[in-house]
N, C-alpha and C positions, 0 to 999 in steps of 0.2 A: 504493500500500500504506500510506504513512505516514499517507495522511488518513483514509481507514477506519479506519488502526488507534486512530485521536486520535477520530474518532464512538466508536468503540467503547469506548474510556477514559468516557464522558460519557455513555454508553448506560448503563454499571454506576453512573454517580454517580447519575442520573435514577432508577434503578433502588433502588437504594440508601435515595435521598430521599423517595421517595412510598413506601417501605416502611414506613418508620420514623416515616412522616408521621401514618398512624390512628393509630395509641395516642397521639402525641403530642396532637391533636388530642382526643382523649378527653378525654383529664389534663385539657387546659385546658376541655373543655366542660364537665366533671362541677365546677368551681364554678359555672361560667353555668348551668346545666341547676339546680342547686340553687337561685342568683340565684332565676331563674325562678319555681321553686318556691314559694321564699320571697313574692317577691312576688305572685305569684297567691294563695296563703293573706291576704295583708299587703290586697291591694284589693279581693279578694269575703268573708272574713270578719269584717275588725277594720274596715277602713276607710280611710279618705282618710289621716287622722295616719297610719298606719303606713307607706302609701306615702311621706309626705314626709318622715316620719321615714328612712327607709331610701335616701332619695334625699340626706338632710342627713351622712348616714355618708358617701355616696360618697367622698367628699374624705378622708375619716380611713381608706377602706380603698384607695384609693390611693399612700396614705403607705406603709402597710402593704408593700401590693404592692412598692413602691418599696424597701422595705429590705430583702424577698426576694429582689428583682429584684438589688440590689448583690451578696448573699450566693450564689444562684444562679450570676450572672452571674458573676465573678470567681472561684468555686470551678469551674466547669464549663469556664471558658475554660481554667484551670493546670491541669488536669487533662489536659484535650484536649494541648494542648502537652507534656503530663510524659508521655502515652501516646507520640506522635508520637514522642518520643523516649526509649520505652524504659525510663522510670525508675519504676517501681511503688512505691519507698519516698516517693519525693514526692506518689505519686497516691493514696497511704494517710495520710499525714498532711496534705493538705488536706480530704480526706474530714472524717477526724476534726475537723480544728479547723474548718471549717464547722460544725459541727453545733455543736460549744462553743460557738461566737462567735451564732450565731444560738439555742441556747439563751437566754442570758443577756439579748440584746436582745428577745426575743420572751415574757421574764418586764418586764422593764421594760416594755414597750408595755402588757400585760396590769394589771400594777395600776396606770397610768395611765387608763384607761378604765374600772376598779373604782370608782376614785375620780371620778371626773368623774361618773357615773350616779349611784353612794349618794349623792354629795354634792350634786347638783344642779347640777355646773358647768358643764352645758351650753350657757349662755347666748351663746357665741362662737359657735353653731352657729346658734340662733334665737334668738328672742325670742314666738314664738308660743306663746301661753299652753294652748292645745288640746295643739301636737306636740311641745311641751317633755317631758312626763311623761313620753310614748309613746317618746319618743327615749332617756328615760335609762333606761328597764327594756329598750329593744332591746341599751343600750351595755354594761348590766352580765351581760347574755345573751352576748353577744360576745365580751368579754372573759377568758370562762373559754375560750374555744377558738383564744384569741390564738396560743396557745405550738405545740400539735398542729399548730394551720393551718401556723403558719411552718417547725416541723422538718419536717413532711409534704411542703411546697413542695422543700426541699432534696431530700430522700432519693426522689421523682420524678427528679432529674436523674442521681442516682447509676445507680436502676434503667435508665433507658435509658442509658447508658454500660456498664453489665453485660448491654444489649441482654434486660431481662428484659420485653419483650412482654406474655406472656402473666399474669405477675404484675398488672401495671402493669393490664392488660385488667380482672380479675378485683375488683383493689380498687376503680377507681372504680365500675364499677356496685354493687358494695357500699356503697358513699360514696352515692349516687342512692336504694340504695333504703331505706336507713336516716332520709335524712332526711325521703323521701315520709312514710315509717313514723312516722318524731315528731312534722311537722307534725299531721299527721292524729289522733296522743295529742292533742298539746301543747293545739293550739290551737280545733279540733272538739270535742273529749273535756274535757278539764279548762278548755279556757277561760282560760290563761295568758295571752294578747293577742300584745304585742311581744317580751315576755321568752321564750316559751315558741318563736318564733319562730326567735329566735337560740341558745338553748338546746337544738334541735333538731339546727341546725348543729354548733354545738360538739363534742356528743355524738360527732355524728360524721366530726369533724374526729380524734378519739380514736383513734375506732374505725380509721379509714383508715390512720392512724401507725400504731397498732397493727400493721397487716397488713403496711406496708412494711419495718416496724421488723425483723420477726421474718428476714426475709432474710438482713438483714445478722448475723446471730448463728449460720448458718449455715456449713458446712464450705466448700460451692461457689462462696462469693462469696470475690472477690477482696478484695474488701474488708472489714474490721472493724472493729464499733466499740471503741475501745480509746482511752484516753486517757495511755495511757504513751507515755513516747520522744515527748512533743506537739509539736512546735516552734513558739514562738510567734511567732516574726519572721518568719514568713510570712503572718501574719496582716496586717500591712500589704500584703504583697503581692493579697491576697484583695480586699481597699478598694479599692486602687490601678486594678486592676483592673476591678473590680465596676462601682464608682460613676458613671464615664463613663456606662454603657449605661443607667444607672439615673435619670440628671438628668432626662430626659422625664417619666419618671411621677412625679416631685419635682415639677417643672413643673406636670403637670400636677393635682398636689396644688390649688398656687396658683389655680391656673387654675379647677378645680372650687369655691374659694368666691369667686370672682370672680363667676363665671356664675350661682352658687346666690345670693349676693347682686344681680345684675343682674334675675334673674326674679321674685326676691320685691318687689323696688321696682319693674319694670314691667308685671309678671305677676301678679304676687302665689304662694299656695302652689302651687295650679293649674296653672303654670310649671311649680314644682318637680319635681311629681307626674308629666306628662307627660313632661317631659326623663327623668328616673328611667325612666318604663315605657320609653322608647324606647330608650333606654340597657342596660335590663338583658334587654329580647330582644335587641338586637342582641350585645349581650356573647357570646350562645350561639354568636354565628357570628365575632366576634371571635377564639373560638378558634381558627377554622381560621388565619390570618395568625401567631396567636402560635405553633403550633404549627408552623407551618412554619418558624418562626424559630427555633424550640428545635431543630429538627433542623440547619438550616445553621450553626445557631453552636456545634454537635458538631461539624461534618465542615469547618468551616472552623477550628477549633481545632486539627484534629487535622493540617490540612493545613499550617499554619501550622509546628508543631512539628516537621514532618518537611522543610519547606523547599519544599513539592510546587507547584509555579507551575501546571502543570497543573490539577490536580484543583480547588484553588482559585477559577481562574477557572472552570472547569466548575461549580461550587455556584452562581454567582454567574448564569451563561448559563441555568442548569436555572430560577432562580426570575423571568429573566425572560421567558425561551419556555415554561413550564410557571404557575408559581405566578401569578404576575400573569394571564395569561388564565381562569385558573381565578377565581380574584377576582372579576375584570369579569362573570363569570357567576352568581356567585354574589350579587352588589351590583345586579345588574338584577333576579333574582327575588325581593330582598328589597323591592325597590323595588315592583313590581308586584302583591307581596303585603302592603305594608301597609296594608290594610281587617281583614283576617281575622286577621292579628296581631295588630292592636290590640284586638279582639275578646276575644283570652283574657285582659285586664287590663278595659276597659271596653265596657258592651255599649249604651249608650244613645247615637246618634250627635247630640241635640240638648246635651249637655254640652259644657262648653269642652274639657275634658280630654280627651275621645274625638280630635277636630278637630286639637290640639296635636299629640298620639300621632302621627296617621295623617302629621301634614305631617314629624315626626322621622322615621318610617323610610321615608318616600320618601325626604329628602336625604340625612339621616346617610350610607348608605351607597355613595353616592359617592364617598367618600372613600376606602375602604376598598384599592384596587387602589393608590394612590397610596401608600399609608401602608406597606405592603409595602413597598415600594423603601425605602421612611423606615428602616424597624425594621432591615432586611437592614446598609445603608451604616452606620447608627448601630454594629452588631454589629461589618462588618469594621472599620470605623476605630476601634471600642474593642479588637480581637485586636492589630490592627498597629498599635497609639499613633500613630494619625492622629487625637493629640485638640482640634485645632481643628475639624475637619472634623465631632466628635461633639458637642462645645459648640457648635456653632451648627447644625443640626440638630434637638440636646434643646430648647435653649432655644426655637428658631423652632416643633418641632412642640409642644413641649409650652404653652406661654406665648404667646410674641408674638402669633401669626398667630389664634387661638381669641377668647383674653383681647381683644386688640386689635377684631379686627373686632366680639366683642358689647358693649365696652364703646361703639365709636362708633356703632353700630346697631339693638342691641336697643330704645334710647329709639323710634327710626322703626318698627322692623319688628316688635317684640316678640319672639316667642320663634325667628324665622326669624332674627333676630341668629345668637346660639348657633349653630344647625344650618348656615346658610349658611357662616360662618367656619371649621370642621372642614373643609368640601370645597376651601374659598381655602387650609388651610392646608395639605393634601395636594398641589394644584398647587405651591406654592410649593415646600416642600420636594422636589422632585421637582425642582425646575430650582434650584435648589442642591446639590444632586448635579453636575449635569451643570458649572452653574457652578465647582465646588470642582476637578473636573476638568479645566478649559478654563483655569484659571486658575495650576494647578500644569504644567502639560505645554506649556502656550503657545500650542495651540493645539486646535482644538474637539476631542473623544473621536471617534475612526476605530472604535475597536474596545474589546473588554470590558477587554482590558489598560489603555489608556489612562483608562476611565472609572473603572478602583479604581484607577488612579496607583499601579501596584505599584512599588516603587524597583527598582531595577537590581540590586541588590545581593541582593538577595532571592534565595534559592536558591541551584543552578548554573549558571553560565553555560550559555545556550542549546547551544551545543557540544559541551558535556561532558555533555549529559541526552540521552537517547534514551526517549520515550513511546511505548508500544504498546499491543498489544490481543493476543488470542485467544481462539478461537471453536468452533476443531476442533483435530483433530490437525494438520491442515496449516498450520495456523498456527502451529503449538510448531514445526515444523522451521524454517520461512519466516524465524521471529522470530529464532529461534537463529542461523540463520546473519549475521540483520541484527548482530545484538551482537555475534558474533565479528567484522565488518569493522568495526565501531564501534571496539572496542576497537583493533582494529589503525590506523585512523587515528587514534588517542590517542597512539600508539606503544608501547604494553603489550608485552610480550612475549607471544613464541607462547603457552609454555605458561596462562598466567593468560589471554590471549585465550578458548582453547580451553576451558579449565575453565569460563570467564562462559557462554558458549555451552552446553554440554553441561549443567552446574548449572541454569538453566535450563529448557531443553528436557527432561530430568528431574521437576523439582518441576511445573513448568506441564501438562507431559505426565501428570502422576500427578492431577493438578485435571482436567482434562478426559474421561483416563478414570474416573476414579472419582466425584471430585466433582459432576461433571454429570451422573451417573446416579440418584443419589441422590433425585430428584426430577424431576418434568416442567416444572418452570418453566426461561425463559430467562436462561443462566448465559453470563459473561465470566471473562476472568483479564486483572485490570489490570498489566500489567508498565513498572517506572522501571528505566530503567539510568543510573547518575550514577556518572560520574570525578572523585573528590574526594582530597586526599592521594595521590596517588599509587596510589587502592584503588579497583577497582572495586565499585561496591553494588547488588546485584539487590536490587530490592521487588517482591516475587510478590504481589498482591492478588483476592481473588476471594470473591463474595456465596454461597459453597457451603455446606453443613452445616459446623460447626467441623470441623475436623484440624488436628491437633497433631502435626508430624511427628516432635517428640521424643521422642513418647511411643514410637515407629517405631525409632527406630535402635536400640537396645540387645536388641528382642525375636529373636531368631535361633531358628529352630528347626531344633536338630541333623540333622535330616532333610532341612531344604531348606535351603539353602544361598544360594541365590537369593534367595528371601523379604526384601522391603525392602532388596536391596544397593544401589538407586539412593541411596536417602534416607540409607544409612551411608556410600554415598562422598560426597555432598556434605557430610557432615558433619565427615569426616575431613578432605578435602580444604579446604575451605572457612578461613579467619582465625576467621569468627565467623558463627553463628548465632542469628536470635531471631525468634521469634512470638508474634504478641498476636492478640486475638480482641478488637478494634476495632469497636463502635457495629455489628455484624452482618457483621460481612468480618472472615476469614484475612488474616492482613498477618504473610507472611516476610518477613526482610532477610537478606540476605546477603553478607557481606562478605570479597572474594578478591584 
């Protein structure tokens, strides 16, 4: 019974994961799908400058990314934690000072890039007389959609924590078809070149905020923008945070003008041009690995918060019997399709450029299943301040291993430097995991516990935690009576025994009749029984329509008497009740 009901704990996470997974995935593909865009306008109507123009950015909007990625990262992870645990006045004023904090830096970035383009001081970027102009009308285009891009990045992560799907759905393809829509003014129509290029974007970098914005000023959201009651000493905490997960794509900042200067002295612009196309299809399908990472670093947040050793290692099992094999397949039909990829950037295969392209996205995406595992370990050891194990990692995926192999190679191989080094640097980090593991526990990883080196202390003691599942009705009795003997080998007393049991088989039995009918998809009730303080704590968890069972206990009608008396004697009965409507699951606690 125990071990099905631990499959079945890991069947509602798997479940869970790949729910939440499309829209994520979306989000991140509607800038690549823009990328895209852009760049197909940038190499069939303007030209060669525009692509190397736009490939000399790469490096300045990794920075970028990088400073979202802190402000994302560290607001989504306290968050996740401040949920686990209950406290919404902390999960409302991170909210808020996110968005302050990343306001103010995201005006700073923006008239820095003003000023670099109007003034000409792009010269740290190239020296080519052709793509210099081209570069600073793309930068001063850019720049006006500095600020929208970076609050936009935020208030995506809020949306999927308010589990808003279908919002989330509706703006990005709005975000897609807006910018088809400008390109096609901008740069067909009036003939703006590079500026009109990124001024297309920006617009609707706008327009996207715009839509997300308007939610949060709404009755139904939990949350609100408000800047009263601000507290600003969490703002370190937000850095603190953040920044670990974010040193990669710092990293890989460096790394981007290492490689863009390596290809213009052995390549020349040519280089540049092809890394960029190959770079920015693949970006498209990049998304799917970020996006899977933006979902496990909600539900690994949230797991962390609540102490859940379970569920935890379950995130971690799902992405590598689900997420990684998904990869591998997805990395071999990029591989096999890049002739027709490269296609939709250049059509002449007697060009250097064509030849470059097609050899990027055969190797590039080799790497890609490996860097999973990278992004995931990077995440948990930035939740659990395991941050040596994040600093060598960022530094190895973003810097060493890339940086390193094209600086000793690119002079030999040309542009197979670069490309070959991203697949060395994915092996590598990959057995640096396994390393950091073998080397903390003393000896090799047995199992998923051993390979996240979770501390001992972590949680509740094995003993004191009872994990299950339910499925039917005969599971809610089955279970109930498993927690009443639990409890009695705790030594609880009868009556609190009896109560965990009954409270229970109650709420769990009320999720499976009602809950699971609600719909024909396949439904679970995740249940944690944990002896802490001397108190027993049901967590009822289940992927059903929301219920609120508070809303439940006070409605009585004088005629029926019955009506909801389960839900008002656990309520009476019970020390303490609480529910939240967590990343798309009902999560009761209950405390007896």
């Amino acid at each position: 019974m125990k071990t099905a009901n631990l499959e079945g704990n890991m069947g509602l996470v798997t479940r869970l994961m790949f729910r939440l997974l499309p829209v994520q995935i979306l989000m991140m593909t509607v800038v690549c799908v823009n990328d895209l865009i852009t760049s197909f306008f940038a190499s069939n109507y303007i030209g060669l400058e525009a692509m190397s123009a736009i490939g000399l950015m790469g490096p300045v909007d990794t920075l970028l990314g990088a400073v979202c990625t802190v402000f994302t990262g560290g607001a989504s992870i306290l968050c996740g934690k401040y949920m686990g645990q209950n406290d919404h006045e902390k999960v409302q004023n991170v909210f808020c000072l996110d968005l302050f904090l990343t306001g103010i830096v995201g005006a700073l970035f923006a008239s820095a890039l003003l000023v670099i383009g109007v003034f000409n001081l792009s010269g740290f970027l190239t020296s080519d007389a052709a793509v210099r102009p081209v570069l600073n009308q793309y930068m001063i285009g850019s720049a006006i959609g500095t600020l929208p891009y970076m609050l936009s990045t935020q208030l995506a992560v809020f949306l999927s924590l308010e589990n808003q799907q279908k919002l989330m759905f509706q703006s990005s393809i709005l975000y897609v078809v807006v910018v088809a829509i400008l390109d096609i003014l901008f740069v067909l129509v009036l003939h703006m070149g590079a500026f009109g290029l990124a001024l297309a974007y920006a617009i609707a970098d706008c327009v996207f905020l715009f839509v997300q914005i308007r939610y949060f000023t709404r009755a139904r959201s939990s949350l609100h923008l408000s800047l009263k009651h601000l507290q600003l000493r969490e703002s370190g905490e937000i850095l603190k945070v953040g920044i670990p997960g974010a040193l990669s794509d710092g990293y890989q900042t460096v790394r981007g003008f290492i490689v863009n200067g390596l290809l213009l002295t052995y390549v020349g612009s040519v280089g540049v041009s092809a890394f960029s196309a190959a770079n920015t299809l693949l970006n498209v399908f990049w998304a799917i690995p970020v996006g899977m990472l933006t979902v496990s670093r909600m539900l690994i947040s949230v797991s962390v918060g609540e102490e859940d050793r379970q569920s935890l290692t379950d995130i971690m099992r799902v992405m590598f019997s689900r997420y990684v094999p998904l990869m591998c397949i997805i990395s071999a039909t990029l591989s096999i399709c890049a002739v027709p990829l490269t296609r939709i950037y250049f059509r002449d295969p007697s060009e250097a450029v064509y030849g470059m392209t097609v050899l990027g996205l055969r190797i590039l995406p080799l790497c890609m299943p490996f860097i999973v595992i990278c992004m995931h370990f990077i995440c948990y050891g930035q939740i659990t301040n395991k941050q040596g194990l994040v600093h060598v990692l960022s530094i190895v995926d973003g810097f060493v291993c890339v940086a390193g192999f094209a600086i000793v190679f690119t002079g030999y191989l040309g542009i197979k430097g670069p490309y070959w080094g991203n697949v060395f640097n994915g092996v590598v980090t990959f057995l640096i995991v396994i390393g950091y593991a073998w080397l903390m526990i003393k000896h090799f990883p047995r199992n998923m516990e051993d390979l996240m080196v979770i501390r001992d202390s972590f949680g509740v003691e094995k003993e004191n935690r009872l994990d299950l599942s339910v499925r039917s009705m005969e599971d809610v009795l089955t279970v109930s009576r498993q927690v009443i003997a639990f409890c009695r080998s705790r030594g609880i007393d009868e009556k609190r025994a009896y109560y965990s049991g009954l409270f229970l088989e109650e709420m769990a039995g009320n999720v499976v009749s009602h809950g699971f009918r609600k719909d024909s998809k396949k439904h679970a009730v995740d249940i944690r029984v944990v002896y802490k303080d001397d108190d027993v704590i049901l967590r009822i968890r289940d992927d059903c329509v929301p219920f609120n069972p508070a809303e439940r206990k006070d409605l009585v009608d004088p005629n029926d008497k019955i009506k909801n008396m389960g839900i008002r004697m656990v309520y009476k009965g019970a020390k303490d009740v609480q529910y939240q409507y967590l990343v798309g699951l009902n999560v009761l606690t209950i405390r007896i």
